[in-house]
C-alpha positions, 0 to 999 in steps of 0.5 A, spaced: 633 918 164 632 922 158 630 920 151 631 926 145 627 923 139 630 926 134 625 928 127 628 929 120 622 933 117 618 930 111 619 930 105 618 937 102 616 940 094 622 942 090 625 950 091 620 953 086 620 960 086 620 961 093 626 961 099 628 954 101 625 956 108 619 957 105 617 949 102 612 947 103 611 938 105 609 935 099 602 931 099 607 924 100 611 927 106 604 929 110 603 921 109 609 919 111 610 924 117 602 921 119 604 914 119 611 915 122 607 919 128 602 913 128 608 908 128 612 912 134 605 911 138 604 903 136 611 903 140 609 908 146 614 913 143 610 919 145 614 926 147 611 930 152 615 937 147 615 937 140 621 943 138 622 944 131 625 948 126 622 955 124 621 953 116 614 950 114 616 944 112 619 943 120 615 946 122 608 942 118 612 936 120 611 938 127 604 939 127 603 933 124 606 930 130 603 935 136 596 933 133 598 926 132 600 926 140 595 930 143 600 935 145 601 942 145 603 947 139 611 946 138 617 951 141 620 954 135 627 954 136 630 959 131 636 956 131 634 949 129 633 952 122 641 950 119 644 947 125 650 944 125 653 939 130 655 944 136 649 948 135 644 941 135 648 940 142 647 947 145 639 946 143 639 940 147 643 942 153 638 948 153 632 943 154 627 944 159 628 938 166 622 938 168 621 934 160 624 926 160 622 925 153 622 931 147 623 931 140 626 935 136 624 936 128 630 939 124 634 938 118 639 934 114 646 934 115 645 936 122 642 931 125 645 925 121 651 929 124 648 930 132 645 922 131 653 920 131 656 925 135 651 922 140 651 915 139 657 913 135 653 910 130 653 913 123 646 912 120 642 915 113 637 920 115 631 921 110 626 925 110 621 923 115 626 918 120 625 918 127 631 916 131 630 916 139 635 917 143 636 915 151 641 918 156 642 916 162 642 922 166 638 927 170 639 934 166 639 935 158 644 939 160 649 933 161 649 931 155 656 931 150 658 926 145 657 919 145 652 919 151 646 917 149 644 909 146 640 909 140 634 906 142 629 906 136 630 908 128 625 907 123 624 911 117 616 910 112 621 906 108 623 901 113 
């Protein structure tokens, strides 16, 4: 079995005058990012690899989790950064075997959109929501549409 644990990054400061790539998480989103780590802990939610998008505010919000977990720095995938559906699809096929349990940190649309494609189930994906995904395969590689079962989703709100 599988499980991709799907993380919409935390909430981030506003475009200032840098690039969108370049925001930086806001102090309420590090707070979030912090309680959703402790919670997915509580429910013995724990990957075994963080993949993350390469913006700052993914790429934080990684760290966040990789320091709440005791787990290694987080693989950047550059294609994470933007993805839309297929692209999301190609990352996770790509997933190393020898894990069960990964996260991914990316961005809205793209993963509402992947989460669907997934599962069947359309959901609201704010900043900081996890969403765990189960598959009963053997290889990240047979994932496709509609595969997986949406086991756990819980945003800071919830």
């Amino acid at each position: 079995m599988k499980k991709l644990l799907l993380i919409r990054h935390a909430k981030a400061e506003k475009e200032t005058f840098g690039k969108d790539f370049d925001r930086p998480l806001k102090y309420t989103g590090i707070q979030d990012a912090r309680f959703m780590a402790d919670k997915l802990k509580e429910k013995a939610i724990i990957p075994q690899l963080i993949v993350s998008s390469p913006a700052l505010r993914a790429k934080t919000t990684a760290e966040i989790f990789v320091d709440a977990f005791k787990l290694p720095d987080p693989t950047v995938k550059k294609s994470v950064y933007e993805a839309g559906r297929e692209t999301w699809l190609k990352v996770i096929n790509g997933l190393p075997d020898e894990f069960e349990t990964i996260a991914v940190v990316g961005h809205n649309p793209g993963i509402a959109e992947i989460l669907r494609y997934l599962t069947g189930e359309g959901r609201e994906v704010h900043t900081s929501t996890t969403a765990l995904v189960e598959f009963d395969i053997d290889s990240w590689a047979e994932i496709s549409g509609n595969s997986g079962k949406l086991a756990f989703y819980s945003s800071p709100n919830e």
